[in-house]
Each structure stands twice: as C-alpha cells, then as structure tokens.
N, C-alpha and C positions, 0 to 999 in steps of 0.2 A: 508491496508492503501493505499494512493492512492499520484503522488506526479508528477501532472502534468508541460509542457514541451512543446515547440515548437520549430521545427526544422530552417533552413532557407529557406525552401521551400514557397510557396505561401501558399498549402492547410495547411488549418490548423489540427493541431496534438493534440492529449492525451494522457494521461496513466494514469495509472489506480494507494490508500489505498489504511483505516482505513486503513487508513481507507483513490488518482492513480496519477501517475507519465504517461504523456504521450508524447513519444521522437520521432524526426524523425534523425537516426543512422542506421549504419551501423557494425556490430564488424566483426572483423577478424575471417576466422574460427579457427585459435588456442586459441580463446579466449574460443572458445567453450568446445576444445580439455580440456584444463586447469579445468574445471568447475568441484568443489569438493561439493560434496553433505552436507548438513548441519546436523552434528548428534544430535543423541536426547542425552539432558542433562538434560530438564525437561519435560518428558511429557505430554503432555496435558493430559487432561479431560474431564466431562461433565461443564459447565459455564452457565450461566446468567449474564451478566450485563449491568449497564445505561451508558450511554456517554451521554457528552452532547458538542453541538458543537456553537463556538460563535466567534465572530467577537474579532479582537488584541482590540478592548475598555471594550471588556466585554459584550456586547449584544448578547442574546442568541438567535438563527438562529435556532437550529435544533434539536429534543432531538432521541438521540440513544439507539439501542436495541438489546445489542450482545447475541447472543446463539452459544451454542457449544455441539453437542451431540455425541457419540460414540454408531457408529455401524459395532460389530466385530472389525476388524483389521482397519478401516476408521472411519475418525472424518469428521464433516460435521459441520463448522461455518457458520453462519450468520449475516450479519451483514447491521443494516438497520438505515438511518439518514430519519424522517420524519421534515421535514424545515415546518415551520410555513406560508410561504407562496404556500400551497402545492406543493413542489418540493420534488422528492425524491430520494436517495442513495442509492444504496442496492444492496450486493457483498454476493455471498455465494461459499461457497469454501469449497471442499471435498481433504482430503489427507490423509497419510498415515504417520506411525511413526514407524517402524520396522530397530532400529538400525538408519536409519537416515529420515529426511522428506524428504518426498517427495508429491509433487504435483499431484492429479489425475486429478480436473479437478475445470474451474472457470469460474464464471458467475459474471458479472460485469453492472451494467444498473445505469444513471443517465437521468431522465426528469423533468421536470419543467422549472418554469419563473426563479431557481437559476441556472442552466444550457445554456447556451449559447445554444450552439453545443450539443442536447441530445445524449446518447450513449449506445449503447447492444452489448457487445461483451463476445464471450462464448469460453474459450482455453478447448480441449479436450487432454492432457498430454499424454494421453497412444497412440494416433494415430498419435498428431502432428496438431492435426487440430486447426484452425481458425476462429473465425465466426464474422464475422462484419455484425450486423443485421441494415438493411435500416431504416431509421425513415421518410424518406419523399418519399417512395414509391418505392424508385429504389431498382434493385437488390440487394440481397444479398452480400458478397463477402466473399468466401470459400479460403481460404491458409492452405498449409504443411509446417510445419517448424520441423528443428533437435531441437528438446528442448532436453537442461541439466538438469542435475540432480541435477543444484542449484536454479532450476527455482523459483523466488519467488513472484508470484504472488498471492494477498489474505494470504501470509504468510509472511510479511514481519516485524509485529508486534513475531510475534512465533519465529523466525527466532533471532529476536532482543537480544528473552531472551536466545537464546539457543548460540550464537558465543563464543567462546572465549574472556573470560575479556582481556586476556592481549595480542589480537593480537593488532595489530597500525593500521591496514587497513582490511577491509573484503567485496570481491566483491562478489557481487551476479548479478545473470540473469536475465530478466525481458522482458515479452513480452509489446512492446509497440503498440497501437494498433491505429496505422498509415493508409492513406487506404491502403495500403500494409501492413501488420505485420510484426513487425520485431524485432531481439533480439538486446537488449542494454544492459549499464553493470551501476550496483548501487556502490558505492563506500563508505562505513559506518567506520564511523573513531568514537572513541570515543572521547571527548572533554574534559573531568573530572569531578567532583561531585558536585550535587550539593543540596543546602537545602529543603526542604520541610515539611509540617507542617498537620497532619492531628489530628484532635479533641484533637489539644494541644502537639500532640507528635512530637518530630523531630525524622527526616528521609532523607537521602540523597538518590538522583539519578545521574545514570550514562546520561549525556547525551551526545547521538548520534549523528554525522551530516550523512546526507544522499545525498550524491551529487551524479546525474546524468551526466554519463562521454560519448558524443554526440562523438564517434570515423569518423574518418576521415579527408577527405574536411570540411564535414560539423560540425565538433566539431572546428574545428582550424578558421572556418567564422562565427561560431553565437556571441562568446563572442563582435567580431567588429560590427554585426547588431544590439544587443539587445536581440538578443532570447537565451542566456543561462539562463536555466532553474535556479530558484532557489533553494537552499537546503534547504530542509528540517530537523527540528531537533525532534527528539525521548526523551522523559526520560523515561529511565525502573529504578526499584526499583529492588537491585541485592537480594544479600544471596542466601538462600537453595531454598525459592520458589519466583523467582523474577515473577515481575507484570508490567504493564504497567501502565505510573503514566501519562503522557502529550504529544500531537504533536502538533507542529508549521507548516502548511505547506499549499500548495495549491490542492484545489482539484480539477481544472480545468487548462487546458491552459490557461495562461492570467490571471486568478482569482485571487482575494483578497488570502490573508495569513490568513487563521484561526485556532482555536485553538479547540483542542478535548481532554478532560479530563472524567476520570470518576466522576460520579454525585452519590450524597447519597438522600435518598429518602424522603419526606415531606408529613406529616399523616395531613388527616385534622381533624380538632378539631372537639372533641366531644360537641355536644351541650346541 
C-alpha cells in the first residue's frame, strides 16, 4: 500500500502502498530500539486478485493485478496498477513468515503522465541498503540504514490483517524514500465497524486510520505549513480468514485521495 507525504523542506518527498506513503522525518534512535516484529496470525499463501483503483466520484483510473506466490520459506507479492492513461504502479515485495514477518526485500516504481515526480526505489532488508534509482539521468543514490524488524514496507496490507484486534495504537517502521532515506513511524488505530454489502450479503469491516507521525522540528512545523500528510483509511474484513475489503488514501505527495477496492469479474456475452 502506499501513503504518500511531504515534509517541510523544499525538495520534494514520497513514500511508498497498495498499495506509498512518502515522509521527510526524522525518529529517534529508541524508536528504533522499541520496534517489535509483527507475528504471523494468518498466514499468507499462493493469491490472485483484481483491484481496481478510482477517483472519491467513482471514475475508474486504473485496474489492478495482485499476485502472491510461495517459494520455500519466501513469498513473493506483486502488485501492479495499469491507469488508463498509460501510467503505471507496480511494488513487488518478497518476505518472510517464520513465527513473525519479516521484510527481505522491495521494489517499488511509479511512471507515467499520473505521476508527477516518477520513482524506483529498491530497499534490500537483509544488508540495509537503499537504492534511489535516477529517472532524469543523474546518479544513483545508494544509503545504509538500521532497519527494524517492524519494517513495513509492501507489507502494510498483511500487516493489517495480522495486529492485534484489540490493541488502541499499533506503530510500525517505514522507509521513506526521501533523497536521503529515512525511517519514520506509521501510527494505525482502529476506528470501529463498519457495513458493507457483497452480492446481497452483509458484512462488517474493521476500519483503520493510518497516520503518518513526521518526529521532530519538522513534525511540530509541518501541521503550521500545510505539509501534514494525510491519513489514510484501511477496511479489512476480520474472523478466522480476514481479507482486504477498501483504501482511502494518496498515492503520491500532493495527489488526489483515491480509492482501491477489490473488483469481481465481467464475462462477455456469448453471441
């Protein structure tokens, strides 16, 4: 999921969904220290599914194409928004589930005319590495970071259905991919239940707010500029196998609020 952000600095910022959130922050390093790993309560699988992503009127922008495969002890999601006016989204994220998740590694690329600011950036988990890949010819830029073991990048949907129902607050780590990298913290509160209606049936979802918490100088001056980010909101569908049912959110710095649901499929008629 992705659930973009801009700091108060000049250059401008992102982060990364499904689907990015992108901060310019600072945290402390006990924040770091503090960081508790997310255990598995349901574990994933092999997956297929549609999304479809569209403007708060209801105009559809972009249709979606998640995959999820299992190789060995690693799962390997994908996840791809083709927008109608060729722009394209697409995060694929490999991790781990042995007792708790954990993040190996994520690739994250948005270009087109729906992207302002296009962007490639690749977190490598296991060394710590960085990759901010150039789109208008300049260098590279390579960073080391202490990542936690709450890291949730490309996992924040997974993440969603596995916390605790009945914690009030549940922070997570997030690389934000600033031209500097840097760790920030998500802040996921539940909000309460709410209806929903599929082929006639009712069904409640829990929905989530996901606020990005900007530490520092620069979390205590953005609210007075303008640049606090907004929250984003999640529904998951709970019980024994909860699901992802809706998000509200941004997928760039600066960008429109739109909405990602999953889509059921339309046969064409036989003639």
């Amino acid at each position: 999921m992705r659930f973009p952000i801009n700091g108060v600095c000049v250059k401008r910022v992102r982060f990364w969904p499904l689907t990015g959130l992108l901060v310019s922050a600072v945290l402390h390093q006990s924040c770091v220290l503090q960081a508790q790993p997310v255990a598995v309560r349901h574990p994933e699988g092999t997956v297929h599914g549609f999304l479809v992503l569209r403007t708060m009127e209801g105009k559809t922008l972009a249709a979606g194409d998640l995959t999820q495969v299992v190789h060995g002890d690693r799962l390997v999601s994908k996840l791809v928004f083709q927008f109608k006016d060729g722009s394209v989204d697409e995060e694929t994220t490999v991790f781990s589930q042995r007792g708790n998740f954990r993040l190996l590694s994520d690739h994250h690329v948005q270009k087109g005319p729906s992207f302002p600011d296009p962007m490639d950036v690749s977190i490598d988990a296991s060394t710590g590495q960085v990759t901010v890949r150039s789109t208008n010819g300049d260098k590279d830029r390579i960073d080391h970071l202490d990542l936690p073991p709450d890291l949730a990048n490309g996992l924040i949907l997974t993440f969603l259905k596995n916390i605790r129902t009945d914690a009030a607050e549940t922070k997570l780590s997030y690389v934000a991919a600033t031209p500097k990298p840097r760790l920030v913290k998500l802040a996921i509160a539940p909000q309460g239940e709410e209806t929903f209606w599929a082929a006639g049936a009712r069904h409640s979802a829990t929905r989530y707010n996901v606020k990005v918490e900007i530490g520092g100088l620069a979390g205590a001056v953005a609210p007075l500029v303008g640049k606090q980010p907004k929250d984003t909101h999640v529904w998951i569908l709970g019980g024994k196998a909860p699901a992802f049912v809706r998000m509200e959110g941004q997928l760039y710095q600066g960008g429109p609020v739109w909405t990602i649901e999953m889509t059921n499929p339309v046969w064409q008629k036989s003639k």
